[in-house]
C-alpha positions in Angstrom: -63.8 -41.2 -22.1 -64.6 -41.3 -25.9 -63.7 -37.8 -27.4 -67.0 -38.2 -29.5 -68.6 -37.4 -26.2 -67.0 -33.8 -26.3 -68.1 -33.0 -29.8 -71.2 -30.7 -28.3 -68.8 -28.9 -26.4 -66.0 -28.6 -29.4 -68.7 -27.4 -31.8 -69.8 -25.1 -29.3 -66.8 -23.3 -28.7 -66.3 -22.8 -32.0 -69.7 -21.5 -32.8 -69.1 -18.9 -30.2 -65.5 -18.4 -31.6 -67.1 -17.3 -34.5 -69.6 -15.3 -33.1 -66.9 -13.5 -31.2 -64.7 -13.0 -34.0 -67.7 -11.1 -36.3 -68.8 -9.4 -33.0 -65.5 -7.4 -32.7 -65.4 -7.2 -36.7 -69.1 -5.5 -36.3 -68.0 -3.5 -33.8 -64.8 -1.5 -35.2 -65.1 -2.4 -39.1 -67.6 0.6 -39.1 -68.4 0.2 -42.5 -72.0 -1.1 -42.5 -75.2 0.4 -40.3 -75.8 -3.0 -38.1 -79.2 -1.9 -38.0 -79.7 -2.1 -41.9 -82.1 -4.4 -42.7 -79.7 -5.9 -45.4 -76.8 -5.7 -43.3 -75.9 -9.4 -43.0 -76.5 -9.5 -46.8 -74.0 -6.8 -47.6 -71.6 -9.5 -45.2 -72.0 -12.1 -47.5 -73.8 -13.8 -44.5 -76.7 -15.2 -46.2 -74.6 -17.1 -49.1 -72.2 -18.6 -46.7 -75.1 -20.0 -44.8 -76.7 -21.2 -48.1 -73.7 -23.4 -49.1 -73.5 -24.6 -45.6 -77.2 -25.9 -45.6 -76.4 -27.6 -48.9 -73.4 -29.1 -47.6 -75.7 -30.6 -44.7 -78.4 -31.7 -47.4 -75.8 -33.7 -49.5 -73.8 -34.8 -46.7 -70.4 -33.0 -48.2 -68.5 -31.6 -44.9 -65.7 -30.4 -46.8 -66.6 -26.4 -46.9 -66.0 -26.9 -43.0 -62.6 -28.7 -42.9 -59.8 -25.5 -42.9 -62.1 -24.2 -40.5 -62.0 -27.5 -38.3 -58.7 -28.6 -39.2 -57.4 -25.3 -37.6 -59.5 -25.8 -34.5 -58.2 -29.1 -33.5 -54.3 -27.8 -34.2 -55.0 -24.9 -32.1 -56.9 -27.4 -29.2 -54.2 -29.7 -29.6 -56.1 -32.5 -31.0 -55.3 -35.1 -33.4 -57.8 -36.1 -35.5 -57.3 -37.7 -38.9 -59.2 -36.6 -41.6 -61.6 -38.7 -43.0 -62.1 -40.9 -40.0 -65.8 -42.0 -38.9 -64.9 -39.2 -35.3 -63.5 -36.8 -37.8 -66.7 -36.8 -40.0 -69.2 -36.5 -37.5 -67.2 -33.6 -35.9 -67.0 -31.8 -39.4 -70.9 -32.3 -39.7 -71.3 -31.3 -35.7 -68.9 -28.3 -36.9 -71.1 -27.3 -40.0 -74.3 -27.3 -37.8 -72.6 -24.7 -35.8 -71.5 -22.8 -38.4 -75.0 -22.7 -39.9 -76.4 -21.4 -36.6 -73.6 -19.0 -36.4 -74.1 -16.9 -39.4 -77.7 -17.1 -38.7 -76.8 -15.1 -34.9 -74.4 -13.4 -36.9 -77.4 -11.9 -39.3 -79.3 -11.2 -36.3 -76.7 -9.3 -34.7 -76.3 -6.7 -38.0 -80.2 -6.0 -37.2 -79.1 -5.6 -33.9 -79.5 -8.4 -31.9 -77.0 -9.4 -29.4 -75.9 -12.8 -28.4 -75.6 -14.9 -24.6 -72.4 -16.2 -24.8 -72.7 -19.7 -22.8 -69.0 -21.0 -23.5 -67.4 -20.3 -20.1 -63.7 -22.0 -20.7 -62.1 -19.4 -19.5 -63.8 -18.0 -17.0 -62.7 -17.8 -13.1 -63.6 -21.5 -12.1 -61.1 -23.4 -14.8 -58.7 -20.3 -13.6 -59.2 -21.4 -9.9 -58.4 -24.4 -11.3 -55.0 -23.5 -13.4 -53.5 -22.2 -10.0 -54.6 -24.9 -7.3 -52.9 -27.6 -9.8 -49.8 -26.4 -9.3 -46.3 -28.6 -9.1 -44.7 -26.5 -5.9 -44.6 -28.3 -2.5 -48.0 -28.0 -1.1 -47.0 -29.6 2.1 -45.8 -32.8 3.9 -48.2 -36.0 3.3 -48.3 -38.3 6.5 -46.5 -41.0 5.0 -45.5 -39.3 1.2 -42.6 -37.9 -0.2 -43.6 -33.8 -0.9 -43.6 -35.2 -5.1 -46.1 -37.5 -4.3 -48.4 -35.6 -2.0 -48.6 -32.7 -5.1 -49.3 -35.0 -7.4 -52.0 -36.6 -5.5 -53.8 -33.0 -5.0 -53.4 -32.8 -8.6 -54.7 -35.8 -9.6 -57.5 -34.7 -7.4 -58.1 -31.8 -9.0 -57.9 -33.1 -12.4 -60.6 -35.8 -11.3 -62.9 -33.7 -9.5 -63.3 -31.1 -12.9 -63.9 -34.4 -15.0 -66.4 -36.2 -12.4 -68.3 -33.2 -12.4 -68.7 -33.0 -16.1 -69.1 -36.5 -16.5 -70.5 -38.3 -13.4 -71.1 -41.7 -14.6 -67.9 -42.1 -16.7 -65.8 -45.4 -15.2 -63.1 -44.8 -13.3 -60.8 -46.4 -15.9 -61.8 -44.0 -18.3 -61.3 -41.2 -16.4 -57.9 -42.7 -15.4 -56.9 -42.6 -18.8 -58.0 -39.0 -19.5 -56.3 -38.0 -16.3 -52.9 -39.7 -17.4 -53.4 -36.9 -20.6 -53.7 -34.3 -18.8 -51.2 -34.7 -16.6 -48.3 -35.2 -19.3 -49.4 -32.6 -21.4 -50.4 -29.8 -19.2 -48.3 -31.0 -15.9 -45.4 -32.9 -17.3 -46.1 -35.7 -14.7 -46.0 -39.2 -16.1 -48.1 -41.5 -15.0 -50.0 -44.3 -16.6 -53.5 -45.0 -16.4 -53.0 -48.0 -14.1 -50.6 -46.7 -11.4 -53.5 -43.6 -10.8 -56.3 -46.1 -11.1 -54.1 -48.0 -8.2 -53.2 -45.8 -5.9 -54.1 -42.6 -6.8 -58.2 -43.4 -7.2 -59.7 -43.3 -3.9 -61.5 -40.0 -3.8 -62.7 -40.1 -7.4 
């Protein structure tokens, strides 16, 4: 699966990240009324979403790239800067950040914001804990190794099918492989899960 396809989610979460961030700020800084009409002024709000909007108009992403740059490190991503994925992620990223401050100017007149970024919530919990490396029980015709990673694999492909239904099997394959080194410490190449760990995704 191209990463470019996970860009809306990636500037999403870290539009709400932001949000979040000036939402506890709001909360405990107690140093400006929220409900002041010039609030999000006296925050700086408005300028910062000025130079953003020009940054947009003369296609210069730069004012966004500490900001981004520290994302992907703390996602785990590599990226390299000034790549054709990396500059339409920066500009995705600016977007964001545009609409940000403009919920953020809303919230100092009071407004509160939806949050709609559920990456942590209960169902990738339910998630963390079924993929899990202890013997789940005897396959038929498995050793207990294989059987667990089969249930993981399972998992893995489920989440991913249901985000992306029409994605090819070898693609998912691949980002299955990823996952499994890096969160489960499980090697397996693309091919053997394609062959003979595929059937039920």
């Amino acid at each position: 699966m191209s990463i470019i396809r996970t860009f809306g989610e990636l500037a999403q979460e870290f539009l709400e990240q932001q949000i979040e961030e000036f939402e506890l700020e709001l909360a405990t800084s107690g140093t400006i009324d929220p409900h002041d009409e010039y609030a999000g002024h006296y925050y700086g709000l408005d300028a910062h979403r000025d130079a953003a909007v020009d940054g947009i108009q003369s296609e210069d992403y730069s004012g966004i790239y500490t900001e981004l740059n520290d994302f992907l490190h703390k996602k785990n991503i590599t990226l390299k800067q000034g790549t054709p994925e990396y500059m339409v992620l920066a500009r995705r990223f600016l977007l964001a950040n545009i609409k940000a401050l403009g919920i953020m100017m809303r919230m100092c007149q009071g407004k509160s914001y939806e949050y709609t970024n559920k990456q942590s919530t209960s169902i990738d919990n339910k998630i963390i804990q079924t993929e899990v490396l202890a013997p789940i029980k005897d396959g038929p015709e498995e050793k207990n190794s294989t059987y667990n990673t089969r249930v993981i694999i399972n998992e893995i492909a489920t989440r991913m099918r249901k985000k992306y239904p029409t994605t090819a099997k070898y693609i998912l394959a691949d980002d299955i492989a990823t996952e499994l080194k890096d969160k489960h410490k499980i090697s397996k190449s693309a091919r053997t899960i394609l062959r003979s760990y595929s059937t039920h995704f």
